[in-house]
C-alpha positions in Angstrom: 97.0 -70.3 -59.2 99.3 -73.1 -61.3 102.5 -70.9 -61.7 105.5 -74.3 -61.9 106.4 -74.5 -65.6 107.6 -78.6 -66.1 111.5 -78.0 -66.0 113.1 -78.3 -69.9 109.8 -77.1 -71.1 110.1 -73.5 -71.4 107.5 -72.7 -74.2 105.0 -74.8 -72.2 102.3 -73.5 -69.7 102.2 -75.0 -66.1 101.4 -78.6 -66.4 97.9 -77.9 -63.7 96.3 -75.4 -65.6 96.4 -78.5 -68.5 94.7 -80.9 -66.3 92.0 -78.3 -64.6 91.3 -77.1 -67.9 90.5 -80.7 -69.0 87.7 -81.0 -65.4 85.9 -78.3 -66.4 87.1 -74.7 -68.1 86.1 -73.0 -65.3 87.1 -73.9 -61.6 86.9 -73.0 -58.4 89.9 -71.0 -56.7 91.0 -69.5 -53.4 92.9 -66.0 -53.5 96.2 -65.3 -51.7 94.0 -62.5 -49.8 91.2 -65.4 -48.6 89.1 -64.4 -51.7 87.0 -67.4 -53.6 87.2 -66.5 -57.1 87.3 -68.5 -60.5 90.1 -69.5 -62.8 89.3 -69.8 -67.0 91.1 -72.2 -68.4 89.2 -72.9 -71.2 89.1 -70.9 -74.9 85.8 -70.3 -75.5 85.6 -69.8 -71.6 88.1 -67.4 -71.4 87.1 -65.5 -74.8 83.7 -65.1 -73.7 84.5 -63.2 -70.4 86.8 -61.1 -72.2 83.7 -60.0 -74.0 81.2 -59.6 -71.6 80.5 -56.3 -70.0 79.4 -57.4 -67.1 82.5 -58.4 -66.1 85.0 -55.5 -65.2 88.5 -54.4 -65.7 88.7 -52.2 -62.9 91.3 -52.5 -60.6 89.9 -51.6 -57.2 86.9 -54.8 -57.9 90.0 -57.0 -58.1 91.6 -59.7 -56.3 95.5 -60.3 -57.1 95.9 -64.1 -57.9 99.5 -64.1 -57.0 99.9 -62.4 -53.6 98.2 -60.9 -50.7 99.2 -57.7 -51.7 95.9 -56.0 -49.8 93.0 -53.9 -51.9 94.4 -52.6 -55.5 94.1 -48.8 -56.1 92.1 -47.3 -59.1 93.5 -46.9 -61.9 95.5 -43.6 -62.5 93.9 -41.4 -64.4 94.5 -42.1 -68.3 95.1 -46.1 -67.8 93.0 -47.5 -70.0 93.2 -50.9 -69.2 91.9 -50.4 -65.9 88.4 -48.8 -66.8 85.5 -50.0 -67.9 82.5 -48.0 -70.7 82.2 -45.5 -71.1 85.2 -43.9 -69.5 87.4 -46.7 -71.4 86.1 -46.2 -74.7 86.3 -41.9 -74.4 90.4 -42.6 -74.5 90.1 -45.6 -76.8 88.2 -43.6 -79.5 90.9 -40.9 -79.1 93.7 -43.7 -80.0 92.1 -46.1 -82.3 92.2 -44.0 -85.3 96.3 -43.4 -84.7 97.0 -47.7 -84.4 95.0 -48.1 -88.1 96.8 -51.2 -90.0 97.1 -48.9 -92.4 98.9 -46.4 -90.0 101.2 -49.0 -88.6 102.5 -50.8 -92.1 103.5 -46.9 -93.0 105.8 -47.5 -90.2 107.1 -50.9 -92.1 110.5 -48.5 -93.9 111.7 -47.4 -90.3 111.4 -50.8 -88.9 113.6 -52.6 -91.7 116.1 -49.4 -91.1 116.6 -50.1 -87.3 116.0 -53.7 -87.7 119.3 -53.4 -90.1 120.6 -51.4 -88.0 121.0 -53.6 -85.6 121.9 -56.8 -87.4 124.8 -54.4 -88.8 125.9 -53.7 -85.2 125.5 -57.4 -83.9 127.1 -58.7 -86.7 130.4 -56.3 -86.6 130.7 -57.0 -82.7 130.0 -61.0 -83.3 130.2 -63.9 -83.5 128.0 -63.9 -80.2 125.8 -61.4 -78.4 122.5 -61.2 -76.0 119.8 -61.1 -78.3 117.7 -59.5 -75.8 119.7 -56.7 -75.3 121.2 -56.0 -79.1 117.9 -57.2 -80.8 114.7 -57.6 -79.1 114.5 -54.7 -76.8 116.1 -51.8 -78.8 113.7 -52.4 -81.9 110.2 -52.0 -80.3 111.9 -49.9 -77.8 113.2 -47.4 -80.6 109.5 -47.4 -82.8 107.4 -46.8 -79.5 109.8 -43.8 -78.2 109.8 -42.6 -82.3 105.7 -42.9 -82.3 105.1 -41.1 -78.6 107.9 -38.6 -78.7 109.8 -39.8 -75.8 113.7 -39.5 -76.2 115.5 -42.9 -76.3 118.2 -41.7 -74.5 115.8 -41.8 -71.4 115.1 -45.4 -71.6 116.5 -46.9 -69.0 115.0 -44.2 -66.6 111.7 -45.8 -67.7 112.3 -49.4 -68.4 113.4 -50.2 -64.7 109.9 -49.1 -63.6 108.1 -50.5 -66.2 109.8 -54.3 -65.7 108.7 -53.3 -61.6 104.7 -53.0 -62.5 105.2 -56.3 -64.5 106.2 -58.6 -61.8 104.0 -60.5 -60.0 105.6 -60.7 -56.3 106.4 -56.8 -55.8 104.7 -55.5 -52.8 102.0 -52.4 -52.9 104.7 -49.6 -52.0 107.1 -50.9 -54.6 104.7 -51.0 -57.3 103.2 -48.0 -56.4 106.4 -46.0 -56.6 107.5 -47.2 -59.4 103.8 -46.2 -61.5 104.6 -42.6 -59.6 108.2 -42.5 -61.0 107.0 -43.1 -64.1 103.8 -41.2 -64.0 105.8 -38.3 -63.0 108.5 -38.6 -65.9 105.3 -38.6 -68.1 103.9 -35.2 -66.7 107.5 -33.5 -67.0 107.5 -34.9 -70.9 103.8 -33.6 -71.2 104.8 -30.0 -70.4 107.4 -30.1 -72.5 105.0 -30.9 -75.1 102.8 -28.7 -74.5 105.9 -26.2 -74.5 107.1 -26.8 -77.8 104.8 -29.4 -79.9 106.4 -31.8 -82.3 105.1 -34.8 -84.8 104.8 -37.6 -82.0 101.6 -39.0 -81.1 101.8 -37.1 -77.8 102.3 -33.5 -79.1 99.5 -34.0 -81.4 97.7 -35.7 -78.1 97.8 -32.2 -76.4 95.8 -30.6 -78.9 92.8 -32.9 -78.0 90.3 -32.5 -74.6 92.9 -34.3 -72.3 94.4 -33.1 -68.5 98.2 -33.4 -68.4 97.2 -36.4 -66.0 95.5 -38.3 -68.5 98.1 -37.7 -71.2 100.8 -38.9 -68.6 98.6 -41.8 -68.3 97.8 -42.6 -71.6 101.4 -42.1 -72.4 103.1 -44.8 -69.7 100.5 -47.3 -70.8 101.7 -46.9 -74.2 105.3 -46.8 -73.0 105.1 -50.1 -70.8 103.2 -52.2 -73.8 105.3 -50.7 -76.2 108.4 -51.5 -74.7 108.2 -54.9 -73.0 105.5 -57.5 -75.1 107.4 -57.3 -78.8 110.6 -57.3 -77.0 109.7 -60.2 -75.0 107.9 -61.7 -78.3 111.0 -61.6 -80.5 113.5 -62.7 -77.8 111.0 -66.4 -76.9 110.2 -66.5 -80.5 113.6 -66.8 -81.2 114.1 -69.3 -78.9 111.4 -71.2 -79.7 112.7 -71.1 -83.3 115.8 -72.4 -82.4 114.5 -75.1 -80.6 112.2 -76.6 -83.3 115.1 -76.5 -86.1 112.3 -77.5 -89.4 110.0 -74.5 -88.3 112.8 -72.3 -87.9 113.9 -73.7 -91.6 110.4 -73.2 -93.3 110.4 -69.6 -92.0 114.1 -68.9 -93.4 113.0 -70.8 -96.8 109.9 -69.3 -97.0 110.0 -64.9 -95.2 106.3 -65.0 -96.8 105.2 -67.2 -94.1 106.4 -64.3 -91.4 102.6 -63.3 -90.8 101.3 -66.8 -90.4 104.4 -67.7 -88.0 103.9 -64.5 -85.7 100.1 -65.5 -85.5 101.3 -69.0 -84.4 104.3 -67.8 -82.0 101.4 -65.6 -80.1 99.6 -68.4 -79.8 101.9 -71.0 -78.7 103.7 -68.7 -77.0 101.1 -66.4 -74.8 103.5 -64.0 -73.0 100.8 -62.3 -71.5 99.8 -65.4 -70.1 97.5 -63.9 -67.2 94.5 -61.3 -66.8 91.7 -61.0 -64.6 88.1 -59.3 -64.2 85.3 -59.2 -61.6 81.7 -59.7 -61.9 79.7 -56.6 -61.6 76.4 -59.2 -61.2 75.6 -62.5 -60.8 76.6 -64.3 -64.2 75.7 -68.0 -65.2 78.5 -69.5 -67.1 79.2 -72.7 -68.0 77.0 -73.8 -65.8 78.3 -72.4 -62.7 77.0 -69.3 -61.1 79.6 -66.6 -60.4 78.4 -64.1 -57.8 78.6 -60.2 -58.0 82.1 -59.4 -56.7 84.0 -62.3 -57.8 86.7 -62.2 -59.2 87.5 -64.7 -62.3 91.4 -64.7 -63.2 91.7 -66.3 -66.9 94.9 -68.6 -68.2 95.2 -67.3 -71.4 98.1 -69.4 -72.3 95.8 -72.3 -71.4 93.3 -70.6 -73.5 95.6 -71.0 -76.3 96.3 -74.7 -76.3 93.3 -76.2 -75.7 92.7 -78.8 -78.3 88.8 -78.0 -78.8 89.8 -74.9 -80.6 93.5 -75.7 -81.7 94.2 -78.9 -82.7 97.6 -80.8 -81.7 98.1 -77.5 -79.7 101.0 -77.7 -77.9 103.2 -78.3 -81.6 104.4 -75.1 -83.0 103.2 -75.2 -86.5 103.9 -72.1 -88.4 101.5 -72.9 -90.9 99.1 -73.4 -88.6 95.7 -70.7 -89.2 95.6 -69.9 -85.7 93.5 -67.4 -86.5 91.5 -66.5 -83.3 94.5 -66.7 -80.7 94.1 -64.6 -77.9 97.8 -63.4 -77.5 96.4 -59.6 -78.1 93.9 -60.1 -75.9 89.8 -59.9 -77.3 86.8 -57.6 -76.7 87.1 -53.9 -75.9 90.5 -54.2 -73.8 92.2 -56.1 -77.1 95.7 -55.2 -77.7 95.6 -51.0 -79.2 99.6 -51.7 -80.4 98.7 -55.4 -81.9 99.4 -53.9 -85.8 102.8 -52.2 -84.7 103.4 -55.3 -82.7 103.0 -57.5 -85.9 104.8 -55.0 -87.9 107.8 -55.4 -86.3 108.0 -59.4 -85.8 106.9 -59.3 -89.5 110.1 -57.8 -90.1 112.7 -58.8 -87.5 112.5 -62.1 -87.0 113.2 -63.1 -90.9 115.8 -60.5 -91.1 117.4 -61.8 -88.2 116.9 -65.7 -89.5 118.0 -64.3 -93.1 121.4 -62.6 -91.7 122.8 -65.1 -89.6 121.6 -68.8 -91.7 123.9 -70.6 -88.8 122.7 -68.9 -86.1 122.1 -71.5 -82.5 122.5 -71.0 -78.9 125.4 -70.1 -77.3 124.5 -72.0 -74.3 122.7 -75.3 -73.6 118.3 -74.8 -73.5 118.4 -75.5 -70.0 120.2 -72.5 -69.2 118.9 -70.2 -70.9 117.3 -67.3 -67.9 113.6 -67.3 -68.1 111.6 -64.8 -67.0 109.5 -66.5 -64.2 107.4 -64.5 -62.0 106.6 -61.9 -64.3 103.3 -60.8 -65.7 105.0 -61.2 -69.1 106.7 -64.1 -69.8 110.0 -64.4 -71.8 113.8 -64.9 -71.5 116.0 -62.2 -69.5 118.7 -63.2 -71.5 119.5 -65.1 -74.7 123.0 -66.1 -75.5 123.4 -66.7 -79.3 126.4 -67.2 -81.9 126.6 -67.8 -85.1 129.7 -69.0 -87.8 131.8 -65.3 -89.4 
């Protein structure tokens, strides 16, 4: 699996998955574990799998493309993005109907309050800061511990495990007591729900036809997503910004733009650059037959600059109608937070531009810590400044 990004390229996907993509979208691979499995490079490639139910998200069918980490467990109970129909779409059902668009632009007030919020404490404490830590992790952060009920003041209890589950190299017992830590902290929260209800998603959750395990489950899934893709999104985004000065200048000039430039900064982007599924029979596909038991790991970040769907794709273009992306993902796993996702970039990123007009890096590009390794890409810190 093509992990080596080209150094100075940090927006860039690994050079190989480029050139295997441009063979064939579909090639042949050999697993850490000695498994022969697939790798999708291609958009239409990678698209169609993520559509297809013959293909499954299961865990235990699954081969890890990253290390021999021996046979994956199930999915705990309540983990949606480990199940397949009709067990998957029982808990989606019960969720869809609370991530609405019109739902999530409701939210749009309390956004702009703690984007403000933060600006306000960045700018007092300037003229430089981490963005990660006083921007982009404390605004999605705040909005998914507001929707579930969870208290903020907890966060770092859960953020530590969550970052665990989201590298690539952790071995099985690390992994695996970090999903327990947090599985537990969601069954102590769920009792106390249950206890003494309250208007979060999760007391209202407890009224519905759920065990206290699948509510914990549900609600670490939510947590983890919540938590780590927007704050990842607004910390790269930034960066990439910064380092394409006229796209960064058409967004300032033109806020209206925001929803067109977060479509484009998930595409160019792709933070959730990796997934993977396994053939539950033997499936024909782009003329190659992939056996029953395979397993087919997809590059979505590949996915999302090849030039057959996106022209000139690896030049961010915020007016670019990159309609179609697969940054949320497609088919019945797609992204459940994708409209509170967009509601906050909508808002913070041209606040942020709009506050601090001079704002640059505080260190050269090349130094700038990226988040290698990881199952989400990003930047584990961004040093910024800006003229008083």
């Amino acid at each position: 699996m093509p992990t080596e990004r080209a150094a100075g390229c940090p927006f860039d996907p690994p050079a190989d998955l480029a050139r295997l993509r441009e063979r064939g979208p579909l090639t042949r691979m050999a697993y850490p574990d000695g498994h022969m499995g697939w790798l999708a490079t291609g958009y239409e490639t990678v698209r169609s799998i993520l559509a297809d139910p013959r293909f499954s998200s299961r865990y235990e069918l699954m081969h890890y493309p990253f290390a021999d980490i021996g046979e994956l467990p199930p999915a705990p109970v309540g983990d949606m993005t480990g199940m397949d129909a009709p067990e998957h779409t029982r808990f989606r059902k019960l969720l869809m109907g609370r991530f609405t668009v019109r739902r999530m632009r409701m939210l749009t007030e309390r956004v702009e309050q703690i984007t403000a919020e933060h600006l306000d404490a960045m700018e007092r404490k300037g003229p430089t800061a981490d963005l990660v830590k006083a921007f982009a992790q404390p605004i999605p952060a705040l909005m998914i511990c507001e929707l579930l009920g969870v208290p903020y003041a907890d966060r770092e209890r859960f953020q530590r495990h969550a970052l665990t589950l989201t590298g690539e190299s952790a071995d099985q017992e690390v992994m695996h007591a970090a999903l327990s830590e947090l599985l537990d902290y969601m069954g102590e929260l769920v009792a106390a729900k249950r206890a003494a209800p309250a208007d979060d998603l999760l007391s209202e959750l407890t009224t519905r036809d759920l065990t206290d395990e699948e509510l914990a489950g549900i609600g670490w899934v939510l947590l983890g997503a919540g938590l780590d893709t927007t704050a990842n999104m607004l910390a790269h985004g930034t960066f990439a910004l910064l380092g394409n000065p006229d796209q960064l200048a058409a967004l300032r000039a033109d806020p209206a733009l925001a929803g067109q430039a977060v479509e484009e900064l998930m595409r160019y982007l792709s933070i959730a650059h990796t997934g993977a599924k396994s053939a539950l029979e033997d499936i024909e596909l782009d003329g190659r037959l992939i056996r029953a038991g395979e397993t087919v790991t997809f590059a979505i970040d590949a996915a999302n600059r090849d030039p057959r769907r996106f022209p000139d794709p690896d030049t961010l273009d915020l007016r670019r109608r990159a309609t179609g992306h697969l940054g949320f993902g497609h088919g019945i796993h797609q992204c459940l937070g994708q409209q509170l996702a967009r509601v906050e970039m909508n808002v913070a990123l041209p606040a942020l531009l709009a506050r601090f007009p001079t704002l640059r890096l505080a260190v050269p590009p090349e130094d700038v810590p990226l988040r290698t390794g990881m199952s989400i890409y990003g930047v584990r810190a961004l040093p910024v400044t800006w003229d008083r």
